[in-house]
C-alpha positions in Angstrom: 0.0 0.0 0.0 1.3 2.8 -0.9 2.4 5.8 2.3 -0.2 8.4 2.8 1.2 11.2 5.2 -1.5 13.4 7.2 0.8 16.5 8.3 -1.0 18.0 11.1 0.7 21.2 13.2 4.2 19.5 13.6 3.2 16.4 13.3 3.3 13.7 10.5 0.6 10.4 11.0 1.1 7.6 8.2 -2.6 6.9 7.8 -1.7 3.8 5.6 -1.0 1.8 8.3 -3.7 2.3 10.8 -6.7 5.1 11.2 -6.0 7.8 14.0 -8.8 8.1 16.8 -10.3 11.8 17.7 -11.3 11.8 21.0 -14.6 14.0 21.3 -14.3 16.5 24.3 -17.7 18.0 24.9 -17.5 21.1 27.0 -20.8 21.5 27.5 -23.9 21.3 30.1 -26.0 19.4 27.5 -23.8 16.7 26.0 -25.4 13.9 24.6 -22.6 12.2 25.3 -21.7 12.9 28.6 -24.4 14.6 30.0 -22.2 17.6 30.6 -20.0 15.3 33.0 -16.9 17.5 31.5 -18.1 21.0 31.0 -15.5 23.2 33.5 -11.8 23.5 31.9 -10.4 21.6 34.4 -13.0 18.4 33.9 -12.2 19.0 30.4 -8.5 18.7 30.3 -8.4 15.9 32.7 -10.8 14.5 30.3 -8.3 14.8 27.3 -5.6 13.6 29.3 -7.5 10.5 30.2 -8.7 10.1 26.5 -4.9 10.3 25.0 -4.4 7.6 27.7 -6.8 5.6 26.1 -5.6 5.8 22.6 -6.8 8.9 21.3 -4.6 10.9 18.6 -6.3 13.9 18.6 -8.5 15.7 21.0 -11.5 17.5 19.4 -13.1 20.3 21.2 -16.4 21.4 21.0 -18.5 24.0 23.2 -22.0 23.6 21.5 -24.2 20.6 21.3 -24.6 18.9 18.3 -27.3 16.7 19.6 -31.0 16.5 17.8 -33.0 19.6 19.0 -30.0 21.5 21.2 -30.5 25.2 21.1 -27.7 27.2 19.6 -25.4 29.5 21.5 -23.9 32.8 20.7 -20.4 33.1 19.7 -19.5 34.7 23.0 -20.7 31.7 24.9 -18.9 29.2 22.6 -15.7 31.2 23.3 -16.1 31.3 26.5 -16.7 27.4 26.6 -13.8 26.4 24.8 -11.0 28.8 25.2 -9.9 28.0 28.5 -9.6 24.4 27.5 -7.6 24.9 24.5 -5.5 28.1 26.1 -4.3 25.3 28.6 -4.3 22.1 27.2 -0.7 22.6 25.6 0.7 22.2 28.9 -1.1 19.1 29.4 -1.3 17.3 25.7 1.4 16.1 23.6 -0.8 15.9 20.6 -3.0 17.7 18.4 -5.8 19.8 19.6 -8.7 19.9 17.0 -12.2 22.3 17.2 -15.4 21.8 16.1 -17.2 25.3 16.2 -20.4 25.9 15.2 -19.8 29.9 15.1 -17.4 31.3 12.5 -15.5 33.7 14.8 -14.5 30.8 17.4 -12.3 29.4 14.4 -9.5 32.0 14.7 -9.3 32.2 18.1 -8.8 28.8 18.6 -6.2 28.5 15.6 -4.7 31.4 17.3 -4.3 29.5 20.5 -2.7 26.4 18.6 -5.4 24.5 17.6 -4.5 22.6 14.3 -7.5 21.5 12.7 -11.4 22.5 12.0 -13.9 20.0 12.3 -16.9 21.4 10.3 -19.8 20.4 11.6 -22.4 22.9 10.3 -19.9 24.4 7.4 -19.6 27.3 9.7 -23.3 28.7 8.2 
């Protein structure tokens, strides 16, 4: 089979030689994962931590709920949701930090903070 290199940030995954596993890290009071079980930063990162432990390659953060019939948030909310996780997790992950935002002016600020990919879930509409 022939290589297939996913650069991401710094780092290079061969993905022709086994998938990579995104850990989902809902910060938020609503989950329909979690029931919110993870929504302070600290919860959050000790969530990732525990997650990377487990096998995870990447760590995506998300601060609204995705679930069926969740009401949206506004961008300030999201921001304040999410930041704090992704402002500290350097310090605590030695992998790559990925975002999933639903409003379009989170996307910076998390790139900005050294997040290094988007995970589009509503094509940022």
């Amino acid at each position: 089979m022939r290589e297939k290199i996913w650069r991401v940030g710094d780092r290079r995954f061969d993905v022709s030689r086994h998938a990579l596993i995104m850990g989902v890290l809902n910060v938020t009071p609503d989950s329909f994962s979690d029931g919110g079980e993870f929504f302070t930063p600290h919860q959050a990162i000790e969530r990732g931590v525990v997650m990377a432990a487990e096998g995870a390659h990447i760590i995506d953060v998300g601060g609204e709920s995705t679930r069926h019939g969740s009401e949206p948030i506004a961008a300030g909310e999201e921001l304040r949701r999410v930041i704090p996780v992704i402002a500290k997790s350097p310090t605590k992950f030695d992998f790559p930090i990925s975002i999933y935002p639903s409003n379009p002016a989170v996307a910076p600020s998390a790139l900005e903070l050294g997040c290094s990919v988007l995970t589009l879930v509503t094509a940022l509409v």
